[in-house]
C-alpha positions as CSV (number, residue, x, y, z in Angstrom):
1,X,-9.1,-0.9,1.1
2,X,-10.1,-4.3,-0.7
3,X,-7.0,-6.8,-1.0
4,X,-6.4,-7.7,-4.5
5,X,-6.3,-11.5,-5.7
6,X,-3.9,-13.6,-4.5
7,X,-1.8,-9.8,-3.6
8,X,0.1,-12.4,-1.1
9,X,-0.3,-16.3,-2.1
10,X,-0.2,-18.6,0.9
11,X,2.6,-21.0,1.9
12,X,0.8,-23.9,0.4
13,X,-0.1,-21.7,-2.7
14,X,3.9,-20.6,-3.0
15,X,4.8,-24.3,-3.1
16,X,2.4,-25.5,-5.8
17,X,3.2,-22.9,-8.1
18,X,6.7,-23.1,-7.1
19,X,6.1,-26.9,-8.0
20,X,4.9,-26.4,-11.1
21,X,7.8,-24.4,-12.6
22,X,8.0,-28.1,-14.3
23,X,4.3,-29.0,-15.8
24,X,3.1,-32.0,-13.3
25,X,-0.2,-33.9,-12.4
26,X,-1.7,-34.1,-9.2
27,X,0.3,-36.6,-7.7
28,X,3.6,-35.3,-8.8
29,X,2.7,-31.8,-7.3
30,X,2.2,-33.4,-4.2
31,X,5.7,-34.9,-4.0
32,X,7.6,-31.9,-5.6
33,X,6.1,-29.7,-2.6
34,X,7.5,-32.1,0.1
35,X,10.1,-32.3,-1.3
36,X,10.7,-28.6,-2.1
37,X,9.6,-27.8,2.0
38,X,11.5,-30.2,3.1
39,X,8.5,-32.1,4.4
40,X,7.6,-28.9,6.1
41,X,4.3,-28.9,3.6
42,X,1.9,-31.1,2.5
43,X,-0.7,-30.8,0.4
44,X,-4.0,-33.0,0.7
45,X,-6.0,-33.9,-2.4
46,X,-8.7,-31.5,-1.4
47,X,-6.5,-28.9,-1.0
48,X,-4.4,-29.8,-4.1
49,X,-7.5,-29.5,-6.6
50,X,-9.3,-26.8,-5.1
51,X,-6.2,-24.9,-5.3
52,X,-5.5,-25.9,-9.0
53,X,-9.1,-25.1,-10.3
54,X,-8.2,-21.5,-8.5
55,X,-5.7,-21.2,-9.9
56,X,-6.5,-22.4,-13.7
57,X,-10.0,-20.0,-13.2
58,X,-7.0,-16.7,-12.5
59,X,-5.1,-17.7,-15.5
60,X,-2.3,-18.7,-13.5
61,X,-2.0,-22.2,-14.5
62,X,-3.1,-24.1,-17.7
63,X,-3.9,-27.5,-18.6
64,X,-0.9,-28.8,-20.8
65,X,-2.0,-31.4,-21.6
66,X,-4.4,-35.6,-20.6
67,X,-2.2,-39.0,-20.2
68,X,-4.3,-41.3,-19.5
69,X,-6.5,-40.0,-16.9
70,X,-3.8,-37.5,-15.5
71,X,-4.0,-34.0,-16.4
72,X,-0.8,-32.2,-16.6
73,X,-0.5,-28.4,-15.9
74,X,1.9,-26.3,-16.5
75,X,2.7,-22.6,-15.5
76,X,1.7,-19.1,-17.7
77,X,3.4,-16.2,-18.1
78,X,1.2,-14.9,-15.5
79,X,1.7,-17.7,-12.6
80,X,5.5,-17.6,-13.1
81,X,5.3,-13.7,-12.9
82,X,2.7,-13.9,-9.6
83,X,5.2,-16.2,-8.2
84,X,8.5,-14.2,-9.0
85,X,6.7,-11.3,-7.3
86,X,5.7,-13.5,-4.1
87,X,9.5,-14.6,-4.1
88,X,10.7,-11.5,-4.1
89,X,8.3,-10.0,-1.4
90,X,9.1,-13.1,0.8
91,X,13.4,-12.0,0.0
92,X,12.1,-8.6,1.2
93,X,10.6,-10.1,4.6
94,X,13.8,-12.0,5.2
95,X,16.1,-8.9,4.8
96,X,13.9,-6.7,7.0
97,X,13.8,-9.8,9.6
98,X,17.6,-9.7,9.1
99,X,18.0,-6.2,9.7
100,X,16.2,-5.8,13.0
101,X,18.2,-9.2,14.4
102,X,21.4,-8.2,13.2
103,X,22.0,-11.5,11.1
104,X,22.8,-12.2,7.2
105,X,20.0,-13.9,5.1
106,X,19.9,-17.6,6.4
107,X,17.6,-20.0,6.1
């Protein structure tokens, strides 16, 4: 069976849409998905862009808007939807780890 696009988004993919749930430029992304993991991930330029043009190409993310030289994105209806759906899948996860281990949902 052929997996459908981005069916399950990566950890670095959750945290840069989960980023842009404010519209931010490359550098702000960056910060807002250390600071949303904690540190836990970073995201290199490379990564960063690749992952934007992905995700602008899917209609996930749009260009809001140019300061300067620093383009602004901003979520669609369809990026906040894909990542609603990954957060719930990744609740799902947690409740079925939770069930086997006996434990509430904690972090």
């Amino acid at each position: 069976m052929a997996r459908k696009k981005l069916d399950t988004l990566t950890e670095q993919m959750y945290y840069l849409l989960l980023a842009l749930h404010q519209p931010g430029h490359g550098y702000a992304i960056m910060e807002r998905v250390q600071t949303l993991s904690q540190g836990r991930v970073a995201l290199g330029p490379g990564t960063l862009y690749t992952l934007l043009a992905r995700f602008e190409k899917e209609g996930l993310i749009v260009l809001a808007k140019v300061e300067d030289t620093r383009k602004i994105y901003r979520l669609t209806d369809l990026g906040r939807d894909t990542l609603e759906q990954e957060y719930r899948r990744l609740r799902r996860q947690v409740a079925d780890g939770a069930a086997v281990f006996g434990e509430e949902d904690r972090p």
